[in-house]
N, C-alpha and C positions, 0 to 999 in steps of 0.2 A: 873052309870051303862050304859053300851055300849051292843045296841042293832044291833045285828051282822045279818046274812046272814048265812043260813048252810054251804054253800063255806068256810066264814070268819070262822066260829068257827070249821069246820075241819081243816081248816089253822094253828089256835090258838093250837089246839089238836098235831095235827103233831110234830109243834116246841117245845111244853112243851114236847113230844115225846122224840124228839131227844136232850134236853136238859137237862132233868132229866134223867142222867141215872145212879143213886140209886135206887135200889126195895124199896115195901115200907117199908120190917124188915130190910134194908140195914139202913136206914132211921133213922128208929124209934131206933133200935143201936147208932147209930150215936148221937143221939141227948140226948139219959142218958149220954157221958163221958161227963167229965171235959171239954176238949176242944171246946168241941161244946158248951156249959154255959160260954165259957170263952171269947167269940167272940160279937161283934156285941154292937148294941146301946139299952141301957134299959129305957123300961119304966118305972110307980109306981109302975108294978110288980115285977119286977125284971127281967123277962122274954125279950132278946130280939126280935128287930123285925125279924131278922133271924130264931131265933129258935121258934116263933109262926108258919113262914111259913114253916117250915119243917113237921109242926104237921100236918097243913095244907095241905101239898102237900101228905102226906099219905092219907089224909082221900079222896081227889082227886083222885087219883090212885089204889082209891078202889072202887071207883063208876062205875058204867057202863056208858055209852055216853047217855042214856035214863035218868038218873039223874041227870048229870051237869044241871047246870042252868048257864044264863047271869053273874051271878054274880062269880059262881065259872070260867069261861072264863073271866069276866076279871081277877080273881088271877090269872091263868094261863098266861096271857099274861103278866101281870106284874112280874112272875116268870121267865119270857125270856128277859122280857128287862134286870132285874137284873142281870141275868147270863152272857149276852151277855156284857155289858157294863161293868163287873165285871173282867172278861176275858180279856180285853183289859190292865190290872192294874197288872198284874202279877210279882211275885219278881224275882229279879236277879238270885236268888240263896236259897237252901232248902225250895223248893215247900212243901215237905211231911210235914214240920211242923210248914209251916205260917201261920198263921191269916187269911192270904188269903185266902189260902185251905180250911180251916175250913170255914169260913164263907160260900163260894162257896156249903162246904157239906151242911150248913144248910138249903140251899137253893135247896136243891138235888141234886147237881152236883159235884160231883170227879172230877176234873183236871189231876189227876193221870190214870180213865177209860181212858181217850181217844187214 
């Protein structure tokens, strides 16, 4: 765990801001179909680690800035590098129904919003 600066963790806040832009029932949608279950790397659960941090990134998005804690800043900030470095990997062709996308939603972000 990384101990921030209020500066740093409104920094952290901001970017997961501008990076998650899924609501959190946009989200929590998203994450019952098929496709979203259908993406990503499984652990013994079954559950990927994609679709953990989408669970994640609701229950985030529902806290107030008085209840984050160090630790949920650094999910957040690991929820940016992912998206940001995810973004970079993008397919040629039908964005709406790659793997790509999906994954990116599990992680809160539409490719499609922007």
């Amino acid at each position: 765990m990384t101990e921030r600066t209020e500066d740093e963790r409104k920094e952290v806040r901001k970017e997961f801001g501008e990076v998650v832009n899924m609501s959190p029932s946009e989200l929590e949608d998203w994450l019952e179909t098929e496709e979203s279950k259908s993406v990503g790397d499984t652990g013994g659960d079954g559950e990927s680690t994609g679709h953990k941090s989408g669970r994640r990134i609701v229950e985030l998005k529902r806290k107030t800035v008085d209840e984050l804690t160090e630790d949920d800043h650094d999910w957040m900030n690991k929820v940016v590098g992912y998206c940001h470095r995810h973004l970079k990997q993008g397919p040629s062709s039908d964005v709406e129904h790659s793997k790509w996308r999906y994954s990116l939603m599990n992680w809160g972000h539409d490719p499609l919003k922007d």
